[in-house]
C-alpha positions in Angstrom: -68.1 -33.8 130.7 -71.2 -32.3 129.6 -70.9 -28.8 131.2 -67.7 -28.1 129.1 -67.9 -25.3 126.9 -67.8 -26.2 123.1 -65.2 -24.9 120.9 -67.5 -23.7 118.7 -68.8 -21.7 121.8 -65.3 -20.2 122.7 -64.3 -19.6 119.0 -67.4 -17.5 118.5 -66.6 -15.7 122.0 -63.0 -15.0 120.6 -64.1 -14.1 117.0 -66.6 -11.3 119.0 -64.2 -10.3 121.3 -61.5 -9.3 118.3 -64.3 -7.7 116.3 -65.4 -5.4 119.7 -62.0 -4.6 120.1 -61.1 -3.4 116.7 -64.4 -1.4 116.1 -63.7 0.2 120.0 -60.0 1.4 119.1 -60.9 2.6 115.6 -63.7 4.7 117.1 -61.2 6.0 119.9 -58.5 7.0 117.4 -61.0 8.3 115.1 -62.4 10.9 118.4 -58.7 11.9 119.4 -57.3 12.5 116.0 -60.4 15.1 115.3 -59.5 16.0 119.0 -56.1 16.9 117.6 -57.4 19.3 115.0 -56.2 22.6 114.9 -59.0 25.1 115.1 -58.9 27.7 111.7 -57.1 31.3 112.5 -59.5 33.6 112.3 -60.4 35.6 109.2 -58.4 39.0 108.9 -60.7 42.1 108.8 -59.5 45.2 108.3 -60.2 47.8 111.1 -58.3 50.8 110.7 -55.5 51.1 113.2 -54.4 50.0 116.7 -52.1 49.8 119.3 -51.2 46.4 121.3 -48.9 46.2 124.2 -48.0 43.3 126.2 -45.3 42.2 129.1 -44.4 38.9 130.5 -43.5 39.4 134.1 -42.8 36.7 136.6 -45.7 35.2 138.6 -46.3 36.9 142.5 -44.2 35.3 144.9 -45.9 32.0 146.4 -47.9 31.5 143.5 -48.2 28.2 142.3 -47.2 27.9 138.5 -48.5 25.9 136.4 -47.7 25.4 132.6 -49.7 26.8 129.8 -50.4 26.2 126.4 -51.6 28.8 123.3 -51.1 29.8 120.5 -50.4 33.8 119.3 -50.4 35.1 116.0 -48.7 38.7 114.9 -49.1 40.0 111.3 -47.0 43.2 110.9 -46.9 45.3 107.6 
């Protein structure tokens, strides 16, 4: 049966295949863990004074919701 593949043939294929799947994942977790990175907090200046108000209310009625994600920082002296 000459048109069998050798198995030198498929032992290179599988050695290849490992090495393009290692390399591949280590670059994907390398991308989402700087993904994952918490930008910095801006740098404090000082301004004088202020005033900041804020309310919560409920959203109009037939809205669709959806959730939300931030971040808030408060520094009170």
């Amino acid at each position: 049966m000459e048109s069998d593949i050798s198995r030198n043939t498929i032992f290179v294929l599988v050695i290849l295949t490992l090495l393009v799947s290692v390399l591949g994942t280590w670059t994907v977790l390398t991308h989402v863990e700087e993904g994952f990175a918490a930008p910095p907090i801006a740098q404090r200046t000082d301004r004088g004074s202020g005033e900041v108000q804020f309310a919560i209310v409920a959203p109009k009625e037939g809205a669709v919701s959806e959730p939300a994600t931030g971040r808030v920082v408060f520094e009170i002296q």
